[in-house]
C-alpha positions as CSV (number, residue, x, y, z in Angstrom):
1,X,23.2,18.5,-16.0
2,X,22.6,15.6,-13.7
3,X,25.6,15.0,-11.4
4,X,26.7,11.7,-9.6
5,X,28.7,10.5,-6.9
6,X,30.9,7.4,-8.1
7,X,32.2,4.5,-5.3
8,X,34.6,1.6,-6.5
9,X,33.8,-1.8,-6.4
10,X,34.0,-3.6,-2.9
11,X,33.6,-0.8,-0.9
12,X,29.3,0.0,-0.6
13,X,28.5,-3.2,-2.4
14,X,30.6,-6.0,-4.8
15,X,30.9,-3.9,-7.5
16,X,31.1,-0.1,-8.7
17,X,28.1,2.3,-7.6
18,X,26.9,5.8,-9.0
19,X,24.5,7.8,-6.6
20,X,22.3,10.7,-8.1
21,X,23.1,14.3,-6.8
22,X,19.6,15.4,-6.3
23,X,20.4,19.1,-5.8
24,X,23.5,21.0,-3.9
25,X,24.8,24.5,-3.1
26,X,28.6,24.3,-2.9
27,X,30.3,24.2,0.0
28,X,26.9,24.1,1.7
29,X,25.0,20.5,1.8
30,X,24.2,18.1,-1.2
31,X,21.1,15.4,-1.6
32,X,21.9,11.7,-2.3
33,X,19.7,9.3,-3.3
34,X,20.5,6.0,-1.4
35,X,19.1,2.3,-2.5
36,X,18.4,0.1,0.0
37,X,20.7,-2.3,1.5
38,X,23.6,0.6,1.5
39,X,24.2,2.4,5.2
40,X,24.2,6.3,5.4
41,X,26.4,6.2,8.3
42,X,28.3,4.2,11.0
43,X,25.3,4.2,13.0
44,X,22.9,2.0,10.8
45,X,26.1,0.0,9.6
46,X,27.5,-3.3,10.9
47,X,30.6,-3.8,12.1
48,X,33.5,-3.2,9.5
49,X,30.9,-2.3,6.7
50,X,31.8,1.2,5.5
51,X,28.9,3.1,4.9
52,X,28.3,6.4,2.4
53,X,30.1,9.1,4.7
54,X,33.1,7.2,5.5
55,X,33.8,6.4,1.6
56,X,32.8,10.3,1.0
57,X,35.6,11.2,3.7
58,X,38.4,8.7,2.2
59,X,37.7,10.1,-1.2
60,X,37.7,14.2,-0.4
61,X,40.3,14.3,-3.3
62,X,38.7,13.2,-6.3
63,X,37.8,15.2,-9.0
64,X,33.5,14.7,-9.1
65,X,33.6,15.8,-5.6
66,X,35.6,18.9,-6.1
67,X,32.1,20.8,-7.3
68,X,30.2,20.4,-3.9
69,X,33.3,21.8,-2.1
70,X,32.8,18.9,0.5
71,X,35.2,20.0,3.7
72,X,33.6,17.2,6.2
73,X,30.8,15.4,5.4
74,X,27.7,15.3,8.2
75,X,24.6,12.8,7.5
76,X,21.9,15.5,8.8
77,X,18.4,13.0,8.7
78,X,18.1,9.7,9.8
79,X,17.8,6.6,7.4
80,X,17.5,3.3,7.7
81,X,19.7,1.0,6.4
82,X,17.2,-1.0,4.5
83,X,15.1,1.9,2.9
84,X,15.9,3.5,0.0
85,X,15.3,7.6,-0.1
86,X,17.1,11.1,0.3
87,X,19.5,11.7,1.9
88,X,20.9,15.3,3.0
89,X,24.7,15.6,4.0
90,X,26.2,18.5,4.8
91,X,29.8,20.0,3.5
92,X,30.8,20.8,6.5
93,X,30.6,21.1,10.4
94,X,29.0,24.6,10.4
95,X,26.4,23.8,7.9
96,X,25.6,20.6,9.6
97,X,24.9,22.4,13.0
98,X,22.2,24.7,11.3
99,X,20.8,21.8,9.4
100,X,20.6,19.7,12.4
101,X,19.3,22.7,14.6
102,X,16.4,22.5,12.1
103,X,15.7,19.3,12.0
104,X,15.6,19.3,15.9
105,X,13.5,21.9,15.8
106,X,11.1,20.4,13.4
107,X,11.7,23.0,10.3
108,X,12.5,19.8,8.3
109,X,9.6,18.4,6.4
110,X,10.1,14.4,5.4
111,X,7.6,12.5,3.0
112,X,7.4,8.9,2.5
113,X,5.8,6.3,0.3
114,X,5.3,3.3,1.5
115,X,3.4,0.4,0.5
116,X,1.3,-2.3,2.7
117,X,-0.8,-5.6,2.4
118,X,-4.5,-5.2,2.9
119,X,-6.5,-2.1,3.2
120,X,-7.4,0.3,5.7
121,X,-11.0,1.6,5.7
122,X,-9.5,5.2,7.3
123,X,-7.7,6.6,3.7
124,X,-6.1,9.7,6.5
125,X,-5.4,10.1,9.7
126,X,-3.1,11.7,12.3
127,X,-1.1,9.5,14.6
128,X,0.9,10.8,17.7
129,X,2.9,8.0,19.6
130,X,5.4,8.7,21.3
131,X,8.5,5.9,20.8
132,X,11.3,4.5,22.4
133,X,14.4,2.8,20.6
134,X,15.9,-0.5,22.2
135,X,19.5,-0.7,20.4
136,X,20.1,-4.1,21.7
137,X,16.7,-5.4,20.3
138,X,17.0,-3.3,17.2
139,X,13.6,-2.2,17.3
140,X,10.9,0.5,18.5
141,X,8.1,0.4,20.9
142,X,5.6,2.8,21.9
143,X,6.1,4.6,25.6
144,X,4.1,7.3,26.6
145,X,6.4,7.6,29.9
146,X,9.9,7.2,28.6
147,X,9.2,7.3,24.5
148,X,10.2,10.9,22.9
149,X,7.4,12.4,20.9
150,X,7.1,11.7,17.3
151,X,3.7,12.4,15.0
152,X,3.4,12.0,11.3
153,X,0.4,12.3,8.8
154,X,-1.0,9.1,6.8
155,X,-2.6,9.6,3.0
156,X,-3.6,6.7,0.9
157,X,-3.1,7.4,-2.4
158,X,-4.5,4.1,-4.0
159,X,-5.4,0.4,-3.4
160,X,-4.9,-2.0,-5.7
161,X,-4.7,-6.1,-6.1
162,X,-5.0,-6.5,-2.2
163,X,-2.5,-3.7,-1.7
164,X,-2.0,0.2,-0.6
165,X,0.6,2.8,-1.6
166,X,0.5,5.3,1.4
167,X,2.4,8.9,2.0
168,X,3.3,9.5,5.0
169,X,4.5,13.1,6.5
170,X,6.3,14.4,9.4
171,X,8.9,16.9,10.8
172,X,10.6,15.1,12.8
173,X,12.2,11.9,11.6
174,X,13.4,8.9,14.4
175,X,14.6,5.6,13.8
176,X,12.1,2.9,12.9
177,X,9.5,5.9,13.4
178,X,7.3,5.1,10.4
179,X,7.6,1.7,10.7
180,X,6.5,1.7,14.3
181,X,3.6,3.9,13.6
182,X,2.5,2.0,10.2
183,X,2.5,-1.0,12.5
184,X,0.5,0.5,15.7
185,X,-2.3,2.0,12.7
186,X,-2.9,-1.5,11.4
187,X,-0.9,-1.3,8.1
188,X,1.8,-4.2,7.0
189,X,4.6,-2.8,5.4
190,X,5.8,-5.1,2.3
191,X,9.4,-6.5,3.3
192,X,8.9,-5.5,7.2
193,X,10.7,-8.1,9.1
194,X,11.0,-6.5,12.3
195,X,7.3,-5.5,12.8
196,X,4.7,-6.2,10.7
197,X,6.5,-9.7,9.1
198,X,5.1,-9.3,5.8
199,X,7.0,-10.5,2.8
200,X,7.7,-9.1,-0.4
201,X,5.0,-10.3,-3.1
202,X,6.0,-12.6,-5.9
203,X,4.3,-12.2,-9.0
204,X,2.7,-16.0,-8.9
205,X,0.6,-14.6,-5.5
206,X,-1.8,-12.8,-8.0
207,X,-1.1,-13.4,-11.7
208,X,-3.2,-16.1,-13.1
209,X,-1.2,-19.0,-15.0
210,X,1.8,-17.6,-13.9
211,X,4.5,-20.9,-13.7
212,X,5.7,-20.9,-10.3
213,X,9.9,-21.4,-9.5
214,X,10.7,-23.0,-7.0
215,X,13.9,-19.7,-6.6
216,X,11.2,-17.0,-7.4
217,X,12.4,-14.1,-6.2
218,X,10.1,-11.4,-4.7
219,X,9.2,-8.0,-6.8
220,X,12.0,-5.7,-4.9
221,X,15.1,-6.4,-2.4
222,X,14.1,-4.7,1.1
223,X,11.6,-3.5,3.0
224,X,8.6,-1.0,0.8
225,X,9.7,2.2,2.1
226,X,11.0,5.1,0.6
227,X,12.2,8.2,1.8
228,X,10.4,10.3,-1.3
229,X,11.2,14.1,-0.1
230,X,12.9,16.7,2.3
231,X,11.7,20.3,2.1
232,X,12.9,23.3,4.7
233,X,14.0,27.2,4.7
234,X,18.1,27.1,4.3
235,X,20.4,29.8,5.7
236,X,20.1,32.0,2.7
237,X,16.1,32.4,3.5
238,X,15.7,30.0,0.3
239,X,12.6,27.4,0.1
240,X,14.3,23.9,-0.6
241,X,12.1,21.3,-1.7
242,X,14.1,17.9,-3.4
243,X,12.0,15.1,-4.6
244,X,13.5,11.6,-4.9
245,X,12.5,9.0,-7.5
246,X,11.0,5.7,-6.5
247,X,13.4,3.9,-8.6
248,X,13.5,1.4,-10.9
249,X,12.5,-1.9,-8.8
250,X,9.9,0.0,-6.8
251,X,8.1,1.4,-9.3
252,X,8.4,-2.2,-11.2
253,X,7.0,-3.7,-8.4
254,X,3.5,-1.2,-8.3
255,X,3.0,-1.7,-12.2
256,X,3.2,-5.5,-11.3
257,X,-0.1,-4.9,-9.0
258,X,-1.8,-3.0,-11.6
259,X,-1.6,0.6,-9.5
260,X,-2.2,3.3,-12.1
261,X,-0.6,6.4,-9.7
262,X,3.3,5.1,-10.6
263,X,4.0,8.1,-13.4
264,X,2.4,10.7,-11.1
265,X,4.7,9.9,-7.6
């Protein structure tokens, strides 16, 4: 039975939301798949926007939450505003100081997809940069003296019509991290504003006798990235591994350009 998370209208976005319950142990931790443009937490939220905790917290009483047994919802991984993906709360403060002793100690396994303009003759590498994060600026950079370390794993999986669909992993997940290190290995991340600048395609940039509008809109609302799994050990000794779909607009957006791995990610 698929479960959900309901939030009223006005309070994540204009009107009503539903978020998929991925998987959950009660009382424990649950997963949430975010869309983009919605904050996990205060941190990656402007000021006076709520953000997915805070609504969590005002609503402890409703009915769909009694099954998780939520005490005090934690956000345990990082995630940006802008990309859509998992997201792993916990149910309360103990819970959240195990998970986050994991993830600290890199027991947490995170897996992207991401997709980029132009191709990359290298189809897998290694990269190991470390970064530092300028608040102010609201953006990365690469510091081997003050940067903390950060590493992560790059797979193409296919190019297609001038594009790429890459995974990325890593076990250790910092803000703007795969972003940063897309950016520093040569690949443009589709709807990257901060680093690479590349916008979102439109379907007139590659279909043939396509009749252009002059209010096109591009093929999906934020920036290409997707946070597609989280796997670790729990305190029960129990392998978790949660996959998260690329949604509806993302995956519209790779049959657009033709790539034929959409029903197999």
């Amino acid at each position: 039975m698929e479960r959900f998370i309901g939030f009223s209208p006005d309070t994540l976005t204009q009107n009503a939301l539903r978020l998929r319950i991925s998987f959950f142990k009660t009382g424990r931790y649950f997963f949430v798949e975010k869309p983009c443009n919605i904050s996990l937490e205060a941190s990656t939220a402007a000021e006076g926007e709520s953000n997915i905790v805070a609504e969590l917290k005002k609503n402890l009483g409703k009915n769909e939450l009694q099954i998780f047994g939520i005490k005090t919802p934690y956000a345990v991984n990082f995630i940006d505003k802008d990309v859509s993906g998992l997201c792993l709360i916990s149910c309360g403060k103990e819970e959240a100081t195990y998970l986050r002793n994991l993830n600290g100690s890199e027991l947490i396994d995170y897996e992207f997809l991401f997709l980029s303009k132009g191709d990359k003759e290298e189809k897998s590498f290694f990269i190991d940069l470390p970064m530092l994060f300028d608040k102010e600026k609201n953006r990365a950079i690469v510091s081997h003296r003050y940067g903390k370390k950060c590493s992560a794993n790059f797979e193409c999986l296919e190019s297609c019509a001038g594009f790429s669909l890459w995974k990325v992993k890593t076990k250790f997940l910092r803000q703007h991290q795969v972003r940063l290190h897309a950016f520093e290995s040569g690949l443009r991340i589709v709807g990257d504003a901060i680093y690479a600048e590349e916008p979102l395609p439109r379907l007139s940039e590659f279909k043939k006798r396509y009749k252009k509008f002059d209010d096109e809109k591009p093929l999906y609302d934020s920036i290409a990235l997707h946070l597609a799994s989280i796997s670790f050990k729990d305190s029960d000794g129990e392998n978790i591994f949660v996959k998260s779909d690329l949604g509806k607009k993302f995956k519209t957006m790779l049959s657009k350009l033709s790539f034929k791995c959409v029903d197999e990610i």
